[in-house]
C-alpha positions in Angstrom: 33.4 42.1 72.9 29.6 42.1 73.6 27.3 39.8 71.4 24.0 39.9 69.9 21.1 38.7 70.4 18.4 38.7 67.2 14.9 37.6 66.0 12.0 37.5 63.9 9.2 39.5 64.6 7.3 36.8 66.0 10.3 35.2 68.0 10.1 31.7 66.3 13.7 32.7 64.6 16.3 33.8 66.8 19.8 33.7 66.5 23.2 35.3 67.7 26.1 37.0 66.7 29.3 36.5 69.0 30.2 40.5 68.1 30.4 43.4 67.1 29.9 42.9 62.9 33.0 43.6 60.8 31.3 46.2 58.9 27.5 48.6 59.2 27.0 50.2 56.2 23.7 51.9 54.6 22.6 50.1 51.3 20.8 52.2 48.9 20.0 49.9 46.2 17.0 49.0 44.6 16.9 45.0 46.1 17.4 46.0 49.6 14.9 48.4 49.5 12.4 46.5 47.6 12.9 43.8 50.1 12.5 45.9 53.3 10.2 48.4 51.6 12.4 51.3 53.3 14.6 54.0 51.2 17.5 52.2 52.8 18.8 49.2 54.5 21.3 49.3 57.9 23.1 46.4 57.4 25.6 44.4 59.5 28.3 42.0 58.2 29.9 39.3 59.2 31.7 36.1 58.5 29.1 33.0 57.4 29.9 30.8 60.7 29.4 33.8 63.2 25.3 33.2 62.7 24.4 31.0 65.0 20.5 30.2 64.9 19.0 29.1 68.0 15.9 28.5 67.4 13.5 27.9 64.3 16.2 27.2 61.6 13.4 25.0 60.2 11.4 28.0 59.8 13.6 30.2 57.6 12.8 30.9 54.2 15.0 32.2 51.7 14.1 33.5 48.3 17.9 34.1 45.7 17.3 37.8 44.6 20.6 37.4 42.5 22.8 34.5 42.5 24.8 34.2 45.9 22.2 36.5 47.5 19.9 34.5 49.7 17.9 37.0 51.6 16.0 35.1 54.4 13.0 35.4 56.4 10.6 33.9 59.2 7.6 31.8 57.2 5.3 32.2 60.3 5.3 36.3 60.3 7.2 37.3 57.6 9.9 39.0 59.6 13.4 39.2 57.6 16.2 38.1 59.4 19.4 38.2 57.4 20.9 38.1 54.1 23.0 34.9 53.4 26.2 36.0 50.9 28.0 32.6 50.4 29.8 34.0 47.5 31.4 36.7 50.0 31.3 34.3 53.2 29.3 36.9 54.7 26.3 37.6 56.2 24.4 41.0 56.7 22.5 40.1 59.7 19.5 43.6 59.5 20.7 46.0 61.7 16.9 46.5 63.0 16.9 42.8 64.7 19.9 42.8 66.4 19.2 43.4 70.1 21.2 46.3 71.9 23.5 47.3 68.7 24.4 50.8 68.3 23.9 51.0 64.6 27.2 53.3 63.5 27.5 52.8 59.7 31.1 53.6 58.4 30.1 54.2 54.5 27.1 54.1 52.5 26.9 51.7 49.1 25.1 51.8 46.3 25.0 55.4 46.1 24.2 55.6 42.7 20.5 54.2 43.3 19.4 56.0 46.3 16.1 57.6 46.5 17.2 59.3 49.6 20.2 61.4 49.4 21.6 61.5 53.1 24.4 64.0 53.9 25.9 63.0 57.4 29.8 62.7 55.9 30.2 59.4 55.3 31.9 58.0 52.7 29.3 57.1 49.8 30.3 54.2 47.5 28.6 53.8 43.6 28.4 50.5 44.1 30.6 48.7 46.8 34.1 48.9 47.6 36.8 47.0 45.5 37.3 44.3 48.5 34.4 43.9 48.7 33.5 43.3 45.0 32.2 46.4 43.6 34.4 49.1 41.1 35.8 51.3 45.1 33.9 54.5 42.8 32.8 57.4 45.3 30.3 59.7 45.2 29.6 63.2 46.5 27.3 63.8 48.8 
């Protein structure tokens, strides 16, 4: 299985990821896309000891949008990085740094709070599903 290679914008934060994340899913709700100014977030998830930083750990910053979310960024350009979820022993490393991956979402959460309706099939959550936390609610498209 191929790894990945990710950074910062500036390249004082890089890191990898030994494969291909557990899970790619579209978040839709109002913290992710206040924190990447976007209508939606591609996220990436995987286990808490698969993020390996390289390179600048020094450098990250990490500001607790909710307890057990730690969402992280580079303090020399700003660039986010990941989203620390020790809670879950996850981490949702941003889809947009990862070097190479073919960003294939399987479902999209948070439903309820999009801004952006997106009709491509995919299974759309409420909130999250149940192993992962949330009440496993769908949505129509």
């Amino acid at each position: 299985m191929p790894g990945y290679k990710g950074q910062c914008m500036c390249g004082a934060v890089k890191f990898e990821v030994p494969c291909e994340p557990f899970a790619m899913l579209v978040c839709h709700c109002i913290d992710c896309r206040a924190w990447s100014a976007s209508p939606v977030n591609g996220a990436t998830a995987y286990k808490r000891d698969q993020l390996t930083i390289k390179k600048g750990e020094d450098l990250i910053k990490r500001y607790t949008s909710s307890e057990g979310h730690n969402r992280c960024w580079c303090s020399v350009c700003g660039g986010h990085v990941f989203s620390d979820h020790p809670a879950y022993d996850l981490v949702d490393v941003y889809a947009s740094v990862l070097e190479g991956l073919a960003f294939k979402p399987g479902a999209h959460v948070h439903y309820a709070q999009s801004i952006l309706p997106i009709k491509d099939g995919l299974p759309k959550f409420k909130d999250f599903p149940a192993e992962l936390g949330g009440s496993g609610e769908m949505m129509d498209e």
